[in-house]
Every structure is written in C-alpha cells, then in structure tokens.
C-alpha positions as CSV (number, residue, x, y, z in Angstrom):
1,X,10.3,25.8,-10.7
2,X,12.5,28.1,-12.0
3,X,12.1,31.1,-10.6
4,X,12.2,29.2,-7.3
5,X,15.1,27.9,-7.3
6,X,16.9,31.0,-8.8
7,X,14.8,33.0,-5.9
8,X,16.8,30.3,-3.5
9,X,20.2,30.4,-4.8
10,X,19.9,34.3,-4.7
11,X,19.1,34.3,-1.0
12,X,21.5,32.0,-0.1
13,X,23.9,34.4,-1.7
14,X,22.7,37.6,-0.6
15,X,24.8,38.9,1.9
16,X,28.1,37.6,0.5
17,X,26.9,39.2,-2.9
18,X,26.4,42.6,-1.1
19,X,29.9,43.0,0.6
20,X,31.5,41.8,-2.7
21,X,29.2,44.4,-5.0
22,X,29.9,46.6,-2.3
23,X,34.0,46.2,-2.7
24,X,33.1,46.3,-6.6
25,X,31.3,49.5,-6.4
26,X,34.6,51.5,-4.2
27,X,36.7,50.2,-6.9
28,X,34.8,52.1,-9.7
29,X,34.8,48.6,-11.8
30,X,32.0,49.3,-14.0
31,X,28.9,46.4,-14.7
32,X,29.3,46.4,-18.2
33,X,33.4,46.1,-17.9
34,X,32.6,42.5,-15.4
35,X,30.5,41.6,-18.5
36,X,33.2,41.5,-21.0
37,X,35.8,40.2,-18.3
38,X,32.9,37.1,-18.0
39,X,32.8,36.5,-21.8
40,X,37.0,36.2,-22.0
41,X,37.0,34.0,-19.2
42,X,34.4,31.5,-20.9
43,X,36.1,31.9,-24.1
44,X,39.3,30.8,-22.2
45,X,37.2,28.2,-21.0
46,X,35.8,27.0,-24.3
47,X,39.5,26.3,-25.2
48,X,40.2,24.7,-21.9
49,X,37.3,22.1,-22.9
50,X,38.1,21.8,-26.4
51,X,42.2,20.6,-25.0
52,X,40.3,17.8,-22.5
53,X,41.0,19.7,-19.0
54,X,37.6,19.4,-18.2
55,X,38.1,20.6,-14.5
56,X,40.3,23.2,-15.3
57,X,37.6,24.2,-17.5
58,X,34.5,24.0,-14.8
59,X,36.8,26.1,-12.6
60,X,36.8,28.9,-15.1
61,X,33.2,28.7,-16.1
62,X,32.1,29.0,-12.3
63,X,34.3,32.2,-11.9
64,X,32.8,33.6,-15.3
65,X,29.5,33.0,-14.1
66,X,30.3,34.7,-11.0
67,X,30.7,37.8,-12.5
68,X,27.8,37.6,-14.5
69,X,25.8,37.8,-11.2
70,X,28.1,40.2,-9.9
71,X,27.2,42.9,-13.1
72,X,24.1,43.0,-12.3
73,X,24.1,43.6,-8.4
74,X,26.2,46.0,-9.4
75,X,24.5,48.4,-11.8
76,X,21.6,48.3,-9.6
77,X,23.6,49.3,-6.3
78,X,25.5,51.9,-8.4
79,X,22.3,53.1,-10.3
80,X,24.0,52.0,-13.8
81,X,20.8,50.1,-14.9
82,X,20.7,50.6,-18.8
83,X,18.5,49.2,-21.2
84,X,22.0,48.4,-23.4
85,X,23.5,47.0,-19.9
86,X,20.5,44.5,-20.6
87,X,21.2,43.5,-23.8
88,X,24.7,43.1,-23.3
89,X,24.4,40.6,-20.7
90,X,22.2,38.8,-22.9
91,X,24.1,39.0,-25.7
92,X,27.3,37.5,-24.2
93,X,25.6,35.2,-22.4
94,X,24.3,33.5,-25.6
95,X,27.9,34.0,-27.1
96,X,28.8,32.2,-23.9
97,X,26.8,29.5,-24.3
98,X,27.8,28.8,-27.8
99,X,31.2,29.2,-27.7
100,X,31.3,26.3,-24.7
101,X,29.2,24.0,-26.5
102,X,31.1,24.4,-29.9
103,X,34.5,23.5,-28.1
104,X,32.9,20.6,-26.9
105,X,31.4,19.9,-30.6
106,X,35.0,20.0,-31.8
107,X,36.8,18.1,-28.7
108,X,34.2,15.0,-29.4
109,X,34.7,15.2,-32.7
110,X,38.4,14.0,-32.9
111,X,37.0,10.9,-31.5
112,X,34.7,10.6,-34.3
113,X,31.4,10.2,-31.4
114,X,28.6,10.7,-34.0
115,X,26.2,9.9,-30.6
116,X,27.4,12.8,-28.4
117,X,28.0,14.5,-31.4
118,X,24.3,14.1,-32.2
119,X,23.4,15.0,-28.3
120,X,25.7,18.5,-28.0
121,X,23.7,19.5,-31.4
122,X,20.4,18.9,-29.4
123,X,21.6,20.9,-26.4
124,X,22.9,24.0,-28.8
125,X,19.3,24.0,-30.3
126,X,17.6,23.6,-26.6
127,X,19.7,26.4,-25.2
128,X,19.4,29.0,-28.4
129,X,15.5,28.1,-28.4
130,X,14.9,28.2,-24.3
131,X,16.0,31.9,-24.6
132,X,14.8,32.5,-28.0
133,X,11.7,31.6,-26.9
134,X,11.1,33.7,-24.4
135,X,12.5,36.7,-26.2
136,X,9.9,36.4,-28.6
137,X,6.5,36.2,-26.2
138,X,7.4,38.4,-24.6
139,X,7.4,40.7,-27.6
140,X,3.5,39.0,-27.9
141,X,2.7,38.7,-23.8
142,X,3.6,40.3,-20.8
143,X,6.4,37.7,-19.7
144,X,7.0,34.2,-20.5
145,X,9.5,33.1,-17.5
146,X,7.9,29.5,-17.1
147,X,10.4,26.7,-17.5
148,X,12.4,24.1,-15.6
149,X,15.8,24.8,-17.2
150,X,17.0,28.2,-17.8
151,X,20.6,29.3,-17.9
152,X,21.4,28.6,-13.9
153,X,20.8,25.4,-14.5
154,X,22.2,24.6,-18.0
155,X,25.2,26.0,-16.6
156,X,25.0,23.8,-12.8
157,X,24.8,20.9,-14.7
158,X,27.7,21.5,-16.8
159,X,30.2,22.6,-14.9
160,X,29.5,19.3,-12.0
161,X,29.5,16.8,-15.7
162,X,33.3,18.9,-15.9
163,X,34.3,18.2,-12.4
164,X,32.7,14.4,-11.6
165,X,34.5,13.6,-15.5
166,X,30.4,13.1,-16.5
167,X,30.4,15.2,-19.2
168,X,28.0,12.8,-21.6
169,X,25.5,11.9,-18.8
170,X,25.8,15.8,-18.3
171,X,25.4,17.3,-22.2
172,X,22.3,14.3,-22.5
173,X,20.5,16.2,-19.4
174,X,20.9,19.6,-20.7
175,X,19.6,18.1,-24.3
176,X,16.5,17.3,-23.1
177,X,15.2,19.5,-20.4
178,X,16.5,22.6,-22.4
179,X,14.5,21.5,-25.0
180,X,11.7,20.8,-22.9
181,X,11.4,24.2,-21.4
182,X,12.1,26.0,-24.8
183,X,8.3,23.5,-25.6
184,X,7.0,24.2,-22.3
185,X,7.2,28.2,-23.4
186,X,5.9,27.9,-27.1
187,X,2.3,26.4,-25.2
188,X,2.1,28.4,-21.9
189,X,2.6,31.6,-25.0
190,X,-0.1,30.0,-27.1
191,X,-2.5,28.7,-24.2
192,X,-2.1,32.7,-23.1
193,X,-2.9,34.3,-26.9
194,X,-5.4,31.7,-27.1
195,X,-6.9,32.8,-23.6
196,X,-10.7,34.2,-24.3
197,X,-10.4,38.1,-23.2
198,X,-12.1,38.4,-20.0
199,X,-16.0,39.5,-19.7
200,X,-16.9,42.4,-17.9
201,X,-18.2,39.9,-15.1
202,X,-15.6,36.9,-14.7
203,X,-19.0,34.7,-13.7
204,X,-21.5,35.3,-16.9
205,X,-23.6,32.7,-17.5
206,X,-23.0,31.5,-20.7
207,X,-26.3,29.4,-22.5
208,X,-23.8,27.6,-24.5
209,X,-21.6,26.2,-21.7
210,X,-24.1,24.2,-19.7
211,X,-24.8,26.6,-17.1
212,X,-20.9,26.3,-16.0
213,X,-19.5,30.7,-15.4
214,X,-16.5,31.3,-17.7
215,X,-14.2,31.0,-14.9
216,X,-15.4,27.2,-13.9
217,X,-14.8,26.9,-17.6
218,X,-11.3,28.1,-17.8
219,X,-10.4,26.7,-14.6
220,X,-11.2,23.4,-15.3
221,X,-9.3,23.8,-18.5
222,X,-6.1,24.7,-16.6
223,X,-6.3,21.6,-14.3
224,X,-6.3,19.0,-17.2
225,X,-3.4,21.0,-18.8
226,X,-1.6,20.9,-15.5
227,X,-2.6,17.1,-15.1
228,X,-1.2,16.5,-18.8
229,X,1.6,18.4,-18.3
230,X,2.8,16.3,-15.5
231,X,1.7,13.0,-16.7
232,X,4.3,14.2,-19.5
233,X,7.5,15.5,-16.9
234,X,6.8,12.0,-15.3
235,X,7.3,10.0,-19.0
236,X,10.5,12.4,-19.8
237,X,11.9,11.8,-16.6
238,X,11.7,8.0,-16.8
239,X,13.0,8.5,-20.5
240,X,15.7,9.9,-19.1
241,X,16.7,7.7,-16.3
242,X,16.9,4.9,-18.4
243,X,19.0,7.1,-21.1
244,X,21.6,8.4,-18.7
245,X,21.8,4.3,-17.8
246,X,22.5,3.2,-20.8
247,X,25.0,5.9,-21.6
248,X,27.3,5.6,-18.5
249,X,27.5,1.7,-19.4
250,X,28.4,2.9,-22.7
251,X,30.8,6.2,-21.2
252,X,32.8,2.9,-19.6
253,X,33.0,0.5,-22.4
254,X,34.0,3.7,-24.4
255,X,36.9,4.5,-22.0
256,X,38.1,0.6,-21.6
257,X,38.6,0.8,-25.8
258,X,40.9,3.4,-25.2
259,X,38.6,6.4,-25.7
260,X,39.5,10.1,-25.8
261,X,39.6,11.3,-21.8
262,X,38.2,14.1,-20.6
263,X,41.1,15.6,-18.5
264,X,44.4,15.4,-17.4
C-alpha cells in the first residue's frame, strides 16, 4: 500500500521534479547542502508549532519536505549518490521527525492535556519504531518495506491536521497506524526468518503433510495470514473511527472552555 501510493505521488510529480532538479543541478546546489537547508526549515517549523501558528507551520514543513525529494532526484541526475548521502537523509529525517513532535509535546503541555499528551508520546514511539524497524530486518532480510504508514504519509497527515486546525484528530491517526506498520514489519520479518528454506523441488511430497507439496503448504499458510491480517486493519479501522469521533466532540467542548488555540 505503501509503495503504491509513493509510486503514485512520484509520477504525478515527475516532470515538474525533473525541470526543477534540472534548474538545481545548473546551479551547482549540492544534494547533501538541500538536506541541511530541509532540516533548518523544520526546525523553524518545530518552533512555529510550539508558538500555536499551526498553518504557518504546515507551510514550512511542506517546503522542507520538498527538498527532501528534491536531494535525492538530484544526486542521482548529478551522479552524487553516496552511501553517507544515504545516511544523511535518514538521519535528519528522524531528527525531523522528533524535533516536530517534541514542539508539539511542549505546545500541549502548557495546557496541561495529559490525553494528547499521552497520544503525541504514542506517535513519537510509532514513528522512531516504523523506521527502526525496518532498519533492523533489513540487516536480517533482504528488505522489509511492507507497511501502510511510512514517512509520506506521517507527514500528509500532519501538515492537512496544521492547515484544517485538526491537529488532535491528526497526531491520534499518526499514533495508531505508525504503530501499526512498525507491528506489521516485526511479523512480515519473523514470518520471513521463520520461512522453511526452500527444497531443491518446490513440490516434494512430504509423508508428513498429508500428501499436500510444500508450496500448497506455505501457500495456504499465507492466505490465512492475509485473511487475519485484514480481519485486523478492518477492527483498527472501526477503532479508529469511533476514536477520532469521540475526540472532535471533545476538541470542541475543549475549545468552548477556553482552550489553548492552535493558530493565530
């Protein structure tokens, strides 16, 4: 799910993306240098939150985020791919992350909002573990990009909570479907390591099995998991319908007592 809709958003963008990388790349403005300029605008935007200009804010965060896609169009036009390019952009990215959820951590807590304080700390811990995650199968399996909320999207939903003054309803989403992914990627890595290694001939007859080939085996195994899994998604989603409900009528009775707004 996520790679498709990154795949989309990356077409959508193609061609503008190539005459702006193209403009970049006469300039001389180096990837890594569109990295750091990223990080200073987010940290700018971390204060922004943390003062209540919420839109202000999601204004700054889109153009960070811009260049974040820009540095990496960019070193691959250019030929500038590094390895340390790599780990840069991941590095500030989780930076990034932190720094805009800790501003918010600090702008709720002048209101004294142990519930949304309570909800930001779950979306800090689902958007360190979503990419934590990964880092770590894939230092165990070949890649481990399965998931319905990777950074694209954590970010999506925060900057239109900043804009549509939805920033609760918004932190709540991110809470739970970045911690679903970062659990959807500790069993898709254990369901692989636990995989049996595959027989010279994928249909052996096994005596132990029934007469059913490895393959039928395995194969039937990965439809109940995919049945489960869903039956699951369906349960979370209803979960949290029924929470972002229950949190707007509380967002307005919150804001009628005189509550801390989010903007100017």
């Amino acid at each position: 799910m996520v790679a498709g809709i990154t795949g989309l958003v990356g077409r959508l963008l193609e061609g503008p993306l190539d005459v702006i990388v193209w403009g970049l790349a006469r300039l001389g403005i180096r990837p890594n240098a569109l990295t750091l300029t990223g990080l200073f605008l987010n940290m700018v935007a971390a204060a922004t939150l943390y003062m209540g200009r919420f839109r202000w804010a999601a204004a700054l965060i889109l153009v960070a985020n811009l260049l974040d896609v820009f540095d990496g169009h960019l070193a691959r036009r250019t030929g500038q791919v590094s390895p340390f390019g790599a780990f840069l952009d991941s590095v500030v990215d989780r930076y990034a992350d932190l720094a805009l959820m800790s501003a918010l951590w600090l702008y709720y807590s002048r209101s004294h909002d142990h519930g949304m304080l309570f909800v930001i700390g779950l979306a800090i811990m689902g958007s360190v573990m979503t990419s934590y995650t990964r880092a770590r199968a894939e230092c165990l399996i070949p890649s481990c990009k399965v998931g319905i909320f990777e950074r694209l999207e954590r970010i999506a939903v925060l900057v239109l909570g900043a804009f549509l003054d939805r920033m609760p309803q918004a932190l709540l989403i991110i809470a739970v479907f970045a911690n679903l992914t970062g659990i959807h990627r500790i069993v898709y890595t254990w369901r692989v390591l636990s995989a049996p290694v595959e027989p010279p001939k994928s249909d052996r007859v096994d005596g132990m099995n029934g007469g059913r080939s490895d393959t039928a085996m395995r194969e039937g195994g990965s439809k109940a998991m995919r049945h489960y899994g869903q039956q699951f998604m369906d349960l979370w989603t209803f979960v949290l319908s029924k929470f972002v409900e229950a949190w707007s009528k509380r967002s307005v009775t919150h804001d009628k007592r005189g509550g801390v707004t989010s903007d100017e």
